[in-house]
N, C-alpha and C positions, 0 to 999 in steps of 0.2 A: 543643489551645487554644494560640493567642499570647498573649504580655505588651503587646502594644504594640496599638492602634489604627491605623488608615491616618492619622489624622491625627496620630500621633507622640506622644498621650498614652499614659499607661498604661493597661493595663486593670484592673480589680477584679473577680473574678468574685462573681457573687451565687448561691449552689446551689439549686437547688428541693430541698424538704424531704426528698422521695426521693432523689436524688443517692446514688450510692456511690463507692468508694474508686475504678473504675473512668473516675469523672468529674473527676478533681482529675489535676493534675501538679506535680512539682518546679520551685520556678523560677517559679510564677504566683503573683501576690495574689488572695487573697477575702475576703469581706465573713465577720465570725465574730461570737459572742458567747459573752461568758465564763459558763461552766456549772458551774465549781469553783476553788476558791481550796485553793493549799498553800505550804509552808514556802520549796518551790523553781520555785514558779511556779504561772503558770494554764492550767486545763484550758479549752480551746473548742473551740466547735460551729459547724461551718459546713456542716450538714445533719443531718438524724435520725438518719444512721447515720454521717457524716466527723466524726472530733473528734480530737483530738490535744494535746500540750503544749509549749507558750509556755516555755522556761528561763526565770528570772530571770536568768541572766547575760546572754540577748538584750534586754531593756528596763531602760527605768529607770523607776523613780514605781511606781505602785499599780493593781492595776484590785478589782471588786468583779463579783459573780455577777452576770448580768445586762447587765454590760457592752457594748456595742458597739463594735468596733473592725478596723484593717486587717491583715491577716497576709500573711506569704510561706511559703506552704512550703518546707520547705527541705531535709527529709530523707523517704521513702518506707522504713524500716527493714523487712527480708526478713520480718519479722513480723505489716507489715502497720501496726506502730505511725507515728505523724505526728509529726513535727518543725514547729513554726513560729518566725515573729519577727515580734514586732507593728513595724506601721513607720507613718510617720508622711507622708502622702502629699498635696503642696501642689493637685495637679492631676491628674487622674482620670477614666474614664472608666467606671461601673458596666456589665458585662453580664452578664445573666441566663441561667443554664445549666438547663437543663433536662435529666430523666434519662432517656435512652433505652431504654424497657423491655422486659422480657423477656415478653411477657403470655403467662398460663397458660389454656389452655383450662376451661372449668368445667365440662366432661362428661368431660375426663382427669383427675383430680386425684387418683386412687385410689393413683398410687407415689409423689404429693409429701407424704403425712404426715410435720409434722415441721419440714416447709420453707414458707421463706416466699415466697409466691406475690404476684404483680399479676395484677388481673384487669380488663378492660373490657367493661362490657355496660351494661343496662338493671335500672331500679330495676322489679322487676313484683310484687313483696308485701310492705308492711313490717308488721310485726307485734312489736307491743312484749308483750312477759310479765315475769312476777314480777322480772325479772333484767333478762335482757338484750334488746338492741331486735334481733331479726332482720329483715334486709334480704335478699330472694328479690331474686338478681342472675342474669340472661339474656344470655346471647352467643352466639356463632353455634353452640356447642356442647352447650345444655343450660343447666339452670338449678343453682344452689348456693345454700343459705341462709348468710349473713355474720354472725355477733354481733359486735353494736358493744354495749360496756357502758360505760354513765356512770356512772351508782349504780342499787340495784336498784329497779326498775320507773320507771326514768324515762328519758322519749324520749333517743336518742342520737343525733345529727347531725340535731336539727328540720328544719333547710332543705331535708333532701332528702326528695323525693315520688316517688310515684310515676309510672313516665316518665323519669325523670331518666337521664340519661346519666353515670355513674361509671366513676370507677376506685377500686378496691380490693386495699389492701395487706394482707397477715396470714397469719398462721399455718393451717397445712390441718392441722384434728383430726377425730379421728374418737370421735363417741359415739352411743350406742347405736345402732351398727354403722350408724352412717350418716356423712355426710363435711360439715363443717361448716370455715368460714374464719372464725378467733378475728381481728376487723379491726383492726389497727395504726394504717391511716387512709383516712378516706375521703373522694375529693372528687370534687365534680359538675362533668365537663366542661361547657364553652361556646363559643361559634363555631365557630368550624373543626375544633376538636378533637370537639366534640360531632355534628360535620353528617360527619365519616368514619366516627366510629362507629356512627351512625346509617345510614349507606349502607353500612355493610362488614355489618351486622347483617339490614340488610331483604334482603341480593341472598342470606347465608348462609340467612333463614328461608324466603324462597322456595324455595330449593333443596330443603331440609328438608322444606317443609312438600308438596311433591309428594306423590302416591300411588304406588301398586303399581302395574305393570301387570300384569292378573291375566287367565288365560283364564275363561269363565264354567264354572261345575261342570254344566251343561249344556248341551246346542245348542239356543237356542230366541232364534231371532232377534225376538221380539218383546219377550224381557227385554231383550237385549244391546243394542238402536238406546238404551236410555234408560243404560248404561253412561258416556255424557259429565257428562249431568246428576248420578250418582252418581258419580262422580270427583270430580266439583266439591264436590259436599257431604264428599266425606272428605278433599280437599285446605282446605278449611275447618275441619272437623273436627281436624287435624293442626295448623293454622295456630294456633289458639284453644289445643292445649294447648301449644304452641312460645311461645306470646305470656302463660302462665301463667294463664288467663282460664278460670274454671269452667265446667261444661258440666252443665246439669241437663235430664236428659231424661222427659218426657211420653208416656207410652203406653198404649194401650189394655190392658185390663185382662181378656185374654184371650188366649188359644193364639196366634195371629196374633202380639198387640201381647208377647208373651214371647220368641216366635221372634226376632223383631225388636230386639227391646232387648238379651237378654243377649249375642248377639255382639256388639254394638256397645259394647257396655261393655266386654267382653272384650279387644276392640283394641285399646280406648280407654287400659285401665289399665297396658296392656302399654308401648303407647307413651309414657306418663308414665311409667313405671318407668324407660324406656331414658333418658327426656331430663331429669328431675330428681334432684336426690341426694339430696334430701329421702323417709325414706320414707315416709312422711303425707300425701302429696301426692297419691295416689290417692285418698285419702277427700275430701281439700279440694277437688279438683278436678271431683270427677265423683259427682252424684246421680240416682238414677234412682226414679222412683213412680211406680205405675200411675194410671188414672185410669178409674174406673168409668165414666161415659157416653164414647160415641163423640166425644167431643169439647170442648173446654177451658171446663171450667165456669169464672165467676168465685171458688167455692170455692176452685179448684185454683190459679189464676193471683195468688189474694190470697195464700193459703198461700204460694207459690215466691218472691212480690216482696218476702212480711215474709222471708222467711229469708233471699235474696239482700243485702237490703240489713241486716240483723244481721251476717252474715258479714263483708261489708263496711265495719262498723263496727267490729267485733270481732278480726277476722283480718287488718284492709287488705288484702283480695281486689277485682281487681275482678268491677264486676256480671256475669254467666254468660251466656253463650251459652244459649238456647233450642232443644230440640231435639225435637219434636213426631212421634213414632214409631206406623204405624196410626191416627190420629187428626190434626185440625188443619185440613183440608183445604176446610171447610164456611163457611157465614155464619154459625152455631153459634157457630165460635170467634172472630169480631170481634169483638165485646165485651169478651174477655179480651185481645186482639190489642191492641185503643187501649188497653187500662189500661198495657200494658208499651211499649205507645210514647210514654210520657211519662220513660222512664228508656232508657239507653244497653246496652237487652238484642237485640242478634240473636238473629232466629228465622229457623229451619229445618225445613221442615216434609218428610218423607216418610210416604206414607200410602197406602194405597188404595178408600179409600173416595170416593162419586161426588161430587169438585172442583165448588165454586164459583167459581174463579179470579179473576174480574173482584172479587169480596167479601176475598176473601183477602192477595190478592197485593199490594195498598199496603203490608202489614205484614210481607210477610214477608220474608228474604233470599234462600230457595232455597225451591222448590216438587218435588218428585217425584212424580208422581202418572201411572200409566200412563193414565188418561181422558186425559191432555193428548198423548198418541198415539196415539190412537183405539183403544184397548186398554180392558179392564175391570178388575175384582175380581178375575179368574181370576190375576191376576201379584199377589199376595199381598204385603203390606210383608215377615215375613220372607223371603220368597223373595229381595227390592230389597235387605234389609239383611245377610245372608248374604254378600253379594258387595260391599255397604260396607264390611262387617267387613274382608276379606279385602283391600281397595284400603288401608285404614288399617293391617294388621297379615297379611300371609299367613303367616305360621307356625301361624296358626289352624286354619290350614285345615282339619286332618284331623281334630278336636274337631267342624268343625260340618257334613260333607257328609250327616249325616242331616236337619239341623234341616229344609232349606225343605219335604223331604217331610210333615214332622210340623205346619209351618205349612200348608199346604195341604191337607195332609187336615183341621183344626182350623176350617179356615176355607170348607169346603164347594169349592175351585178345580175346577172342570171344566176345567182346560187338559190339552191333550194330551201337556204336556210333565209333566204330574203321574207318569206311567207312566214318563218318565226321573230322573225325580227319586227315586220308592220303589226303582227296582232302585239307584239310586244306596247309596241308603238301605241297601236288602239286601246289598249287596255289602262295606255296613261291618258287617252283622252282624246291623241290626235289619232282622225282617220286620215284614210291613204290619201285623199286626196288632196287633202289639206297639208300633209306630207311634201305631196310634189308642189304646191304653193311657196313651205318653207324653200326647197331648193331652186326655185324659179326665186326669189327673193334674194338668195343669198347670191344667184348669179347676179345677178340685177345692183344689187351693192358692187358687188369684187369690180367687175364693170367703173363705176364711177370713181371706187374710191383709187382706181389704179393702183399706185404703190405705197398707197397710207392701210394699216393695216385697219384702221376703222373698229376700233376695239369695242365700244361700249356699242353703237350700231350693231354689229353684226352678234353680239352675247343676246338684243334685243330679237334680233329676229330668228337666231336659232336658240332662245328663248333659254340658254345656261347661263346661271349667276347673275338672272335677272329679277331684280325686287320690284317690279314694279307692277305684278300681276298680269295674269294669263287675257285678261280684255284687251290691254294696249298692243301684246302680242301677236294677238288674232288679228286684229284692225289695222296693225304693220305690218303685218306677212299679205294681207288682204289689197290694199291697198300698192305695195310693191307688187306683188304678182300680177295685178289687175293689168296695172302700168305697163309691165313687162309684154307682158302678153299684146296690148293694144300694138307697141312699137314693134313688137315681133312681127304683127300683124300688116303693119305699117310695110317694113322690111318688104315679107314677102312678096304683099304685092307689087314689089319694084324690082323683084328679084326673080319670081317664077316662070314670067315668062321667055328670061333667057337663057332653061336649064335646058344644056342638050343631052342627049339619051340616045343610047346604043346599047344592044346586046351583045355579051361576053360570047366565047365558045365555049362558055361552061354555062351557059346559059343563066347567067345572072346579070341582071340589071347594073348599069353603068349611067350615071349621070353626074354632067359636070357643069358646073356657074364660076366664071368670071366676076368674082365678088369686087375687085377691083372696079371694074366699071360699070355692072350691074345690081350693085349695093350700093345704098346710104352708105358712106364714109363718117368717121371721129362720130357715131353714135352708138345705141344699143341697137339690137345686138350686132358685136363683134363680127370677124367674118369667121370664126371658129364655131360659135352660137347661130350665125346665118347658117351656115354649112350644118348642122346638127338639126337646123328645125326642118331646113329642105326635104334631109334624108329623112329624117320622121314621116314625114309627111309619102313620102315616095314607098318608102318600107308599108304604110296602114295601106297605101292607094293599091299596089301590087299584091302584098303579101307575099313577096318572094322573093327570094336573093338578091341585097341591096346593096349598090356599092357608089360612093357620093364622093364628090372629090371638089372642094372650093378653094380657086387657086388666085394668088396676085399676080405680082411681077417676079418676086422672090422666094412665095412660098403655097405649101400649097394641105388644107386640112383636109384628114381624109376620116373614112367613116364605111363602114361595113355592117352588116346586116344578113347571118347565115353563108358566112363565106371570113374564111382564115386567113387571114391573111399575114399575121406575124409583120408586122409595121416595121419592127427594128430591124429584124433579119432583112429585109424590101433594102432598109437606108442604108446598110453597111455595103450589100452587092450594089449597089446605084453608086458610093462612093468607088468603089473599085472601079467600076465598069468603066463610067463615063470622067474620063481625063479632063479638070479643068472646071467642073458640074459645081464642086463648092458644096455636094449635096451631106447635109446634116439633120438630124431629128429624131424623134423615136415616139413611144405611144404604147398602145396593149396592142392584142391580137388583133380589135378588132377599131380602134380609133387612136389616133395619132395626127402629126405633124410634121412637117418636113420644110426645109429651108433650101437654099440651092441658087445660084447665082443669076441673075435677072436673064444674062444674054445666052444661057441654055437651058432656058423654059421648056421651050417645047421636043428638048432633045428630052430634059429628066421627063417630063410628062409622059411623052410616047414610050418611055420605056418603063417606066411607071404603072401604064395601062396594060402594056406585055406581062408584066407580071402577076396583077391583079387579075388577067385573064386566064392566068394558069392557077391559080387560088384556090384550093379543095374548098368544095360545097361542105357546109358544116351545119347540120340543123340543129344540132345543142347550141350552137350561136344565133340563133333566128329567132327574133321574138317583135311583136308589134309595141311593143312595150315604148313610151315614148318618155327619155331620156331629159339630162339639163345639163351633160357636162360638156366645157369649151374647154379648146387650145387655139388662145391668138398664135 
């Protein structure tokens, strides 16, 4: 810095409040204010951290704390202590020094305990508690929680929101083995300073928020062409938790929709572990619930918007990403779809059950859905999310090279890539049969645990991001299936002997049970899982075009075996058809659900079976193959 101006006045310097000793020179005036009075002069401040003493043998007269006045430095002592003289200056030129800092990353801060840090990033949670006001601050590195304390439980620095562009000064502590910045001061950049942070930040989370490039755990070029669109969704996925924005995810409430979920959560939590220092920030961030019917009931969509917007209120979170797993993909869930596009929630849907698109897709931000490349059911969601997990986090990877087989067999897949997939499977250890175990098991939980998503249970039995070795695994999957199996058994015999049977004029087998009054009721299995074990059983006894229908008062699960039936194309003509019928639901080609108003049962039945009757024979659908996936 000069003393003088081009135009030959002096200069004055004014320090910004951060300014250090690095920012001053011998020889300059600045602008000070007096912060202590003594015997032999006054102590001033000409920034938060520059302060020094004024001799009384350099002035004369008096000053008072508070003061305002002009100083020269005059001495730098090897100590680091300041020397001034207050001086008295007729003509003047103020200029404002600003400090040029040293900014610390907030995903390194683990050797700065101790020491006091500048950080620049983004406001993305603030959350006031008993104490102090935590401020969740993002920069290209990761995210830090800041305490700013005023008095206890009351807001500290109101004017900043979320959004806001800061910088932050303070102490790096660490408590309960987590890494926290105790804030000294915090202020919200604007113009230019706030528009480089903001460009230095979006080009860091782009970078960030990319994917893996991953090869696929099999060769099967009809999974692998939909690889861009599942890119996209975990470059999203990655984006949302870089941008500290929850992610609650939606899924079916069955083998399929488990396969699917728990590696995605698995990634999920892994990559917030990496990018926050918070570690509570796995639970805040990321929720997962199953969801009994194939698709987003208004139950399930009101439940998520009251908690999203509680949390919201309670935690300064923002509203959650949306993320619809086996399920979603239907006119089913627009209903639920417009209620959440009245609030700022992206939705993301991956699924494989047979798309509506043209109904769906106003609402939502990514669709995956192998129908939309003339593909089916046989490419399973977890098969799709197996390989999302893996794009968002591959060190996974060798926790879940068994799963997509156990989704596939769970989910009845006729793909020829299924035989690559169980030697996949066998090669890590589990054989086939043990396979269909895990997904009798994981039915057998989804069952009890209703609408608790049963987290550490269910990683147990499908045996991902479980520490606790492959014995207790085995003897839990063992032990569930056993059970399963008996009460299944139980079932039947209450159930078989009132299935009645007709032949189609396409000459396929037709049977149907009253699960309502011929089923155990509020047990296992379900009447989805009753109706699934019957048809098994009916398909191994025949060996020939099967078709199974278990109905209540209101609805009615169906199930096919070498015959097409196209379930959703069935429930749109049945709504049309019949005036009054109430009839709703959907499914694959060859299993599905349907709903329909109690007092015209037997009218959607009878027409129901007209159409089943007309149903092209299909032998790439025919397999004796025996299944585990339910639709209550």
């Amino acid at each position: 810095m000069t003393a003088s101006a081009d135009s030959g006045e002096v200069v004055v310097y004014d320090l910004d409040p951060d300014c250090t000793l690095e920012d001053v020179s011998e020889g300059n005036y600045y602008h000070a204010t007096v912060n202590g009075v003594v015997d032999y002069g006054v102590f001033v401040d000409l920034s938060d951290s520059v302060s020094g003493l004024a001799h009384e043998s350099n002035y004369e007269g008096s000053y008072a704390v508070g003061d305002d006045l002009v100083v020269k430095l005059t001495e730098v002592r090897e100590n680091g202590d300041l020397s001034f003289e207050p001086t008295e200056l007729d003509d003047y030129e103020t200029v404002e020094v600003g400090h040029d800092y040293d900014i610390s990353d907030a995903g390194e801060l683990s050797g700065a305990v101790g020491e006091t840090v500048h950080l620049e990033g983004e406001i993305v949670q603030i959350k006031q508690t008993g104490g102090p006001t935590i401020f969740h601050v993002s920069d290209e590195t990761g995210v830090v929680p800041c305490a700013a304390f005023e008095e206890a439980g009351v807001r500290a620095y109101p004017e900043v929101e979320i959004d806001d562009v800061v910088r932050v000064t303070g102490q790096v502590d660490e408590r309960d083995n987590a890494l926290q910045v105790e804030v000294d001061s915090l202020d919200v950049l604007t113009d230019g300073d706030a528009d480089d942070v903001r460009e230095r930040l979006s080009a860091a989370l782009e970078e960030r928020a990319e994917p893996h490039e991953t090869e696929p755990l099999v060769e099967w070029p009809a999974l692998t062409q939909m690889f861009p669109d599942l890119e996209e969704v975990a470059r999203q996925l990655r984006r949302t938790v870089l941008e500290s924005r929850p992610i609650r995810v939606r899924h079916h409430a069955d083998g399929d929709g488990m396969c699917a979920s728990i590696p995605v959560q698995y990634a999920l939590e892994q990559f917030i572990q990496e990018t926050h220092q918070d570690p509570e920030a796995k639970r805040h961030l990321f929720k997962r619930l199953p969801s009994k019917a194939p698709f987003y009931e208004m139950e399930d969509v009101t439940r998520d918007l009251n908690f999203a917007l509680e949390d919201q209120a309670r935690h300064g979170q923002k509203l959650p990403l949306l993320l619809m797993l086996d399920n979603g993909s239907t006119a089913e869930d627009v209903p639920a779809y417009k209620n959440l596009a009245h609030y700022d929630i992206p939705i993301v849907v991956v699924d494989h059950h047979h798309p509506d698109p043209e109904a769906v897709e106003p609402y939502v931000d990514a669709h995956v859905n192998p129908y939309l490349y003339d593909e089916d059911y046989r490419i399973t969601t977890g098969m799709m999310c197996v390989e999302l997990a893996r794009m968002i986090w591959p060190p996974i990877t060798e926790e879940l090279r068994h799963v997509p087989a156990v989704a596939g067999l769970c989910d009845r897949s006729k793909a020829d890539a299924m035989t690559d997939y169980v030697e996949l499977a066998e090669s890590e250890g589990y054989e086939e049969a043990f396979l269909r175990d895990v997904g009798e098991a994981l039915d057998y939980e989804a069952h009890w645990l209703k609408y608790d998503a049963g987290r550490n249970l269910i990683n147990d039995v499908l045996n991902v991001g479980n520490s606790d070795g492959d014995e207790r695994h085995r003897e839990l999957v063992s032990f569930l299936s056993e059970t399963a199996e008996s009460e299944v058994e139980d079932q039947l015999d209450a159930a078989m002997p009132h299935v009645e049977h007709e032949r189609l004029d396409s000459d396929a087998h037709l049977y149907r049970i009253d699960v309502e009054n011929h089923a155990h009721r509020f047990t296992y299995p379900a009447p989805g899982k009753t109706t699934g074990e019957i048809h098994d059983r009916k398909v191994q006894e025949t060996g020939e075009p099967v078709i199974t229908i278990g109905y209540g008062p209101d609805f009615a699960v169906l199930r096919s075996d070498g015959v097409r039936l196209d379930i959703p194309e069935m429930v749109t003509e049945l709504n049309d058809e019949i005036v009054g019928g109430g009839v709703s639901g959907g499914g694959h080609l060859v299993v599905g659900s349907i709903k329909f108003v109690p007092g015209m049962r037997e009218e959607v039945l009878d027409a129901l079976v007209e159409k089943m009757a007309d149903a092209e024979i299909d032998e790439e659908l025919q397999s004796t193959t025996v299944g585990h996936e339910q639709d209550d």
